[in-house]
C-alpha positions in Angstrom: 0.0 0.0 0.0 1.6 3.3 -0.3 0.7 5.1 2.6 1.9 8.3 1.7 -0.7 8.6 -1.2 -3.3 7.7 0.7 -2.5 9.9 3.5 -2.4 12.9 1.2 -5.7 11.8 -0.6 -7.2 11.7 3.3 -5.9 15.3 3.8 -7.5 16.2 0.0 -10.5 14.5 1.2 -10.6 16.6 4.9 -10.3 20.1 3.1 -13.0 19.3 0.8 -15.6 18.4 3.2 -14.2 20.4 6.4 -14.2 23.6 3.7 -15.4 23.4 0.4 -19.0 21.6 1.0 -19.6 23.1 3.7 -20.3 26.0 2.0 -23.2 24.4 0.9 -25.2 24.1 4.0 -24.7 25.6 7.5 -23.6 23.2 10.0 -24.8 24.6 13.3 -25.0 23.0 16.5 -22.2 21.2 17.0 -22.2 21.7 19.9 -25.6 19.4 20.4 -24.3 16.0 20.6 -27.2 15.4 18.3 -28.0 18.2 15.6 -28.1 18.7 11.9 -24.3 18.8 12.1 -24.4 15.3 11.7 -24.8 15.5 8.0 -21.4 17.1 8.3 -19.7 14.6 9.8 -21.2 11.6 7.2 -19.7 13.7 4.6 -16.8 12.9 5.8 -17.4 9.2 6.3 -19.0 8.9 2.2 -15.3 10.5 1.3 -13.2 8.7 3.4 -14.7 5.5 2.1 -14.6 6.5 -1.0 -10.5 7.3 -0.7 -9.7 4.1 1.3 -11.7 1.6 -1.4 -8.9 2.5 -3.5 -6.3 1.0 -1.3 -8.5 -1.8 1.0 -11.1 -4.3 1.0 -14.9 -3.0 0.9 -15.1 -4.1 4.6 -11.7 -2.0 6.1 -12.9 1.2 4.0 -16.6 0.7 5.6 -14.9 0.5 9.3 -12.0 3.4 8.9 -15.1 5.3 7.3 -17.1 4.4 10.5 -14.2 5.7 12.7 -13.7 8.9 10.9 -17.3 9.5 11.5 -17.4 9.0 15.1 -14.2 10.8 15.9 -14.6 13.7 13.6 -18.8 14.1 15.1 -16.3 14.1 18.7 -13.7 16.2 18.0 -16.1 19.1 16.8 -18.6 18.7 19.2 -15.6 18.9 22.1 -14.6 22.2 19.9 -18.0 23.6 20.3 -18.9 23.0 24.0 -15.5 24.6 24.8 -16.3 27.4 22.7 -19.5 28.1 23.7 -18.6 27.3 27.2 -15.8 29.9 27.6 -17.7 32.4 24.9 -14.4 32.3 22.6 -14.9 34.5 20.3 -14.6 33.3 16.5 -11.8 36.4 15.4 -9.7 36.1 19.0 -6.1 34.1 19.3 -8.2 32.0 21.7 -10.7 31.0 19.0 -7.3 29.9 16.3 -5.6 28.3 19.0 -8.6 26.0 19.7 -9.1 25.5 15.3 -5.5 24.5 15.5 -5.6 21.9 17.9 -8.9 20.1 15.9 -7.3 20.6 13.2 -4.4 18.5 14.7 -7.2 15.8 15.7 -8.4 15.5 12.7 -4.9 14.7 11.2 -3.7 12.5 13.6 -7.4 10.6 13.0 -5.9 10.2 9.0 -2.5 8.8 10.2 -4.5 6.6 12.8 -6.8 5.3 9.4 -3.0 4.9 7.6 -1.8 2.9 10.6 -5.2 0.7 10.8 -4.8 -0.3 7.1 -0.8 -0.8 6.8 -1.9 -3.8 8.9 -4.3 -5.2 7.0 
């Protein structure tokens, strides 16, 4: 498998559905551990399996697709309570700082889905 390809079509994969689509539709309430923003968070899922069925079996793309789902719905919902707990502001240093660390999640949730498959 050649991991580094996949990895960067997983990162390909994160900007289009963390930036591009969602464009199309507002999220909202993320920080409802149930909410709309679940359509969100499948988008991600549909692209990630659609990435990793070009470099695993049907059955490993459906459970790293499953996985990217769940974490990604976690790591923005743990975003949003701590915004909207502390009332970060969305143009303050506290408000980046926060976006880089999910950010950082959301990467190390790629290499986790790279490190799931080289073992398969």
């Amino acid at each position: 498998m050649d991991v580094l390809l996949l990895l960067t079509f997983l990162m390909i994969k994160h900007a289009i559905a963390d930036l591009f689509l969602q464009t199309y539709h507002t999220v909202g309430n993320k920080h409802k551990y149930i909410s709309l923003a679940h359509r969100h968070y499948a988008e991600h899922a549909v692209l990630t399996l659609f990435v990793c069925l070009f470099f695993t079996t049907p059955l490993w793309a459906v459970v790293v697709a499953v996985l990217d789902y769940v974490l990604h719905w976690h790591i923005d919902f743990a975003k949003h309570r701590l915004i909207n707990r502390y009332n970060v502001k969305r143009n303050s240093n506290q408000f980046f700082k926060i976006q880089a660390f999910d950010q950082i999640l959301h990467y190390l949730t790629y290499a986790l889905i790279v490190f799931i498959l080289m073992l398969q």
